[in-house]
N, C-alpha and C positions, 0 to 999 in steps of 0.2 A: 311294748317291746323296744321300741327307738327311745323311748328314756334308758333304759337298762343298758342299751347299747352306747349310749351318748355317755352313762357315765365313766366304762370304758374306753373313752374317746373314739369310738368305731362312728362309722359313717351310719344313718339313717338307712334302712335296707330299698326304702325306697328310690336311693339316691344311686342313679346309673352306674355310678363307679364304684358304689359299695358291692352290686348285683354286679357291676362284673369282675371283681376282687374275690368274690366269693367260689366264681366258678370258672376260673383261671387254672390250667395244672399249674403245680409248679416244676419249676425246674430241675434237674437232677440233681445242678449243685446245693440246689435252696431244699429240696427234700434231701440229703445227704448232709448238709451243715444242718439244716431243722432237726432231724434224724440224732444227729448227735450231742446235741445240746441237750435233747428230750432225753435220750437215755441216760445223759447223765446226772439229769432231772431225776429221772425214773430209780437211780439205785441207789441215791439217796433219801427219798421219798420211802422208797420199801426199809431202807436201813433202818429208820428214825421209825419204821412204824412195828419193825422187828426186833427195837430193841437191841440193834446186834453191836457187836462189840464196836468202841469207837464210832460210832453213829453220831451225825449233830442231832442239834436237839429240832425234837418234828415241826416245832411253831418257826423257826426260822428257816426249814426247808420248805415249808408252805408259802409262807412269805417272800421266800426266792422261786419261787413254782409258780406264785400269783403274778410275782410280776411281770417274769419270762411272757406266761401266757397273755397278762394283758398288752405287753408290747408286741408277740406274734402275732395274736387276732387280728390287732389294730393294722399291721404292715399285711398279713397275707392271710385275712380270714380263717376259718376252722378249716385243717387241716383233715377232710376227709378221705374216704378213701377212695373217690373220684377224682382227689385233686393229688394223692400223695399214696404211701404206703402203709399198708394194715397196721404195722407197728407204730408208727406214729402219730395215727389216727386214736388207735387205743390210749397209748401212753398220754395223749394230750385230753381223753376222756378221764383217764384215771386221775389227773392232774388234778384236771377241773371239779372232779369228784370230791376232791380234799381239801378244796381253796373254799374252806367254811367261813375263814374271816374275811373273807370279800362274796359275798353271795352273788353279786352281782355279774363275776365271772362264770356262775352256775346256771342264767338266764338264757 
């Protein structure tokens, strides 16, 4: 698990300040700027997988999805919904769900 983590640059979970990173709320502004970076993650994400008109193309929304999320993890761990809101708990599952060409963010 701490390889997987390491290759994301995340801290060791054994390591005091990754364990309390993890279970930290966060803030309202950091869940409300989080909030909205995600969603606009999120409707690009659904565009490119609906096909819908004017969509980018899915592999470069992935690839901007993957990276969003490995630098969020790395600064303020997963974004659960002990630490944040349902909607960006989910959105940040569904992300992770599609980030195929980095498995590692899937661990």
């Amino acid at each position: 698990m701490d390889a997987r983590r390491a290759v994301l640059g995340l801290l060791p979970l054994a390591d005091p300040l990754a364990e309390a990173a993890l279970n930290t709320p966060l803030t309202g502004a950091e869940i409300e700027r989080l909030g909205d970076e995600m969603a606009h993650l999120f409707i690009q994400d659904q565009a490119s997988r609906l096909d819908q008109p004017g969509a980018r193309d899915r592999e470069a929304v992935d690839t901007e999805s993957t990276a969003w999320l490995k630098t969020t993890l790395s600064q303020y761990g997963w974004p659960s919904t002990n630490r944040t809101d349902s909607d960006l708990a989910f959105n940040a599952w569904l992300l992770t769900k599609h980030a195929d060409a980095n498995t590692a963010v899937q661990a």
